[in-house]
C-alpha positions in Angstrom: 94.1 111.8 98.3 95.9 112.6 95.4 96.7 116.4 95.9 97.9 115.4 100.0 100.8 116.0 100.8 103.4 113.2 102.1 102.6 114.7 105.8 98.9 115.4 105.1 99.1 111.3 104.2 100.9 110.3 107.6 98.7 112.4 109.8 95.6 110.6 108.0 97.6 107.2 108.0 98.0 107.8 112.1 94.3 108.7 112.4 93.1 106.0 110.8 95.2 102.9 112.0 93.2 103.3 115.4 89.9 103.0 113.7 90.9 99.5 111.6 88.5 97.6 113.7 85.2 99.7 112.1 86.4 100.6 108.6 87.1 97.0 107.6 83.1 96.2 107.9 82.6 98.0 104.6 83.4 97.9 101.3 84.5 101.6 100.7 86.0 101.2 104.1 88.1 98.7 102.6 89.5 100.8 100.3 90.3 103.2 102.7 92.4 100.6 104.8 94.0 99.5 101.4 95.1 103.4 100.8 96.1 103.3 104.5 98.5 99.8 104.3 99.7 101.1 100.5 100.8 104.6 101.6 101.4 104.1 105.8 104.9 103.6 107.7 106.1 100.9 108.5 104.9 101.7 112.1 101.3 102.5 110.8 101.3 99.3 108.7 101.7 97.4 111.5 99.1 98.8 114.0 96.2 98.3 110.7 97.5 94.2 110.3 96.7 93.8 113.9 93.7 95.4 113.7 92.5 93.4 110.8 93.8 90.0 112.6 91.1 88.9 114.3 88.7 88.8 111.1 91.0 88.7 108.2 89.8 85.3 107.2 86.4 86.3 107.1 87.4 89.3 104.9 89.3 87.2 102.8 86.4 85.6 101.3 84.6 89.0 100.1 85.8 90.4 97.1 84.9 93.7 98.1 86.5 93.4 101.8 89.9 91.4 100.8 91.5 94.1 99.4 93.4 95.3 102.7 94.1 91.8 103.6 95.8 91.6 99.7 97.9 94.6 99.8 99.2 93.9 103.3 100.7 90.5 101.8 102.1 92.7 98.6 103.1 95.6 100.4 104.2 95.0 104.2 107.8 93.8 104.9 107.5 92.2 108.2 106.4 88.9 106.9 106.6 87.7 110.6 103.9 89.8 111.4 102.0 88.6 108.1 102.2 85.4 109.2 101.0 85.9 112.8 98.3 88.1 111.9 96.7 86.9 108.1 98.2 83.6 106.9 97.7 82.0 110.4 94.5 82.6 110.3 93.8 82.0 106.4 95.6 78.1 106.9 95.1 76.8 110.2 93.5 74.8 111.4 93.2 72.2 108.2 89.9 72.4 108.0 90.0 76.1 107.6 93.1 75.6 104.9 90.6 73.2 103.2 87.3 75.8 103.0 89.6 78.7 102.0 90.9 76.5 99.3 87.8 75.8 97.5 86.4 79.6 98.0 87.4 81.6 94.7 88.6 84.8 96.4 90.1 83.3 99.4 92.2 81.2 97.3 93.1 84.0 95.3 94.2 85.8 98.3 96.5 82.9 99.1 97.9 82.6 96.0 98.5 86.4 96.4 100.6 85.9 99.0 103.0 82.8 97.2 103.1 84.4 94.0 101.8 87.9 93.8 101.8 87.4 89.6 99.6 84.0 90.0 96.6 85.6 92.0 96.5 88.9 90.3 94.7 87.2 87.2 91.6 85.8 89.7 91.2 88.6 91.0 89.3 91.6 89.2 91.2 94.2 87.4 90.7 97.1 88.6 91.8 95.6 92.0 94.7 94.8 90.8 95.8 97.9 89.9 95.3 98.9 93.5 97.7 96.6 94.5 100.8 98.4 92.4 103.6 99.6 94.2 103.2 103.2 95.6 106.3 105.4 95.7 106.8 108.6 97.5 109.3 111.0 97.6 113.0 110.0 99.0 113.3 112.3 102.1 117.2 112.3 101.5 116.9 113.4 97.9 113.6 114.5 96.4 113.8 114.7 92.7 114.2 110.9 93.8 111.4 108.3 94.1 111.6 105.5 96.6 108.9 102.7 97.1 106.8 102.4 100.4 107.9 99.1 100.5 111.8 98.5 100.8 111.5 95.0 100.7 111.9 93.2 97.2 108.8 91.6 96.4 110.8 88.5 95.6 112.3 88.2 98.7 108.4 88.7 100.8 107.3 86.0 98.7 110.2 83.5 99.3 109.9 84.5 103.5 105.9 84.2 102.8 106.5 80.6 101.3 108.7 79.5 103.5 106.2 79.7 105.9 103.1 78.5 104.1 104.2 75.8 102.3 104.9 73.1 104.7 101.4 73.7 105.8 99.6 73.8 102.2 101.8 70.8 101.5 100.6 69.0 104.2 97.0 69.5 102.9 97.8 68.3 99.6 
């Protein structure tokens, strides 16, 4: 992965958004979806969070399957589309909001998504350091680097909170 070009990346990115549905059933599959969200378009970003909708909250609770379901909240900037697709699913119903709560990685995944500094020290290290921004070369200028991600991460996480809080607060 790391001698691919920027293209060679996208064409794999492409490939793989269309095969979300079986990759995210195993651990190294996991990884590959992670690589796939960190490095994708915008475009391809968004095809792979609707693809892991429908079982993000199950993969939530799996250290080795949350990491795609992570660096989607740390890395994708349509937090309209993180909310329909992940944090809908990881806090509704209550009951659901109440079980995710009280599981260790869930609620690390959670936490992720309010305050991407908080979760990072429940989670294990070396997934951690998956979840650093990625930068790739700026297509207008490239001895320039520019981040995947155009978002601030400050700004995700105060559209991310909006939306979760009134919810978690309800709970408490």
């Amino acid at each position: 992965w790391g001698c691919a070009s920027w293209a060679e990346k996208d064409g794999l990115t492409e490939l793989v958004r269309t095969q979300a549905d079986k990759l995210k059933e195993s651990a190294d599959g996991c990884q590959v979806l992670a690589s796939m969200i960190a490095y994708g378009s915008a475009k391809n970003r968004k095809h792979i969070v609707k693809g892991l909708s429908s079982s993000c909250k199950e993969m939530a609770t799996y250290q080795d399957t949350c990491l795609p379901v992570v660096r989607a909240l740390v890395s994708v900037d349509d937090t309209r589309l993180l909310t329909e697709n992940i944090l809908k699913h990881l806090l509704h119903p209550t009951d659901i909001l109440e079980e995710n709560m009280f599981d260790s990685v869930c609620s690390a995944v959670i936490c992720m998504a309010l305050n991407p500094s908080c979760g990072s020290s429940y989670l294990p290290k070396d997934m951690v350091d998956k979840l650093k921004p990625v930068t790739r070369p700026d297509p207008k200028n490239q001895d320039k680097e520019m981040e995947t991600s155009k978002k601030p991460t400050e700004k995700r996480r105060a559209e991310l909170c909006k939306m979760a809080l009134p919810t978690i607060l309800s709970y408490v």
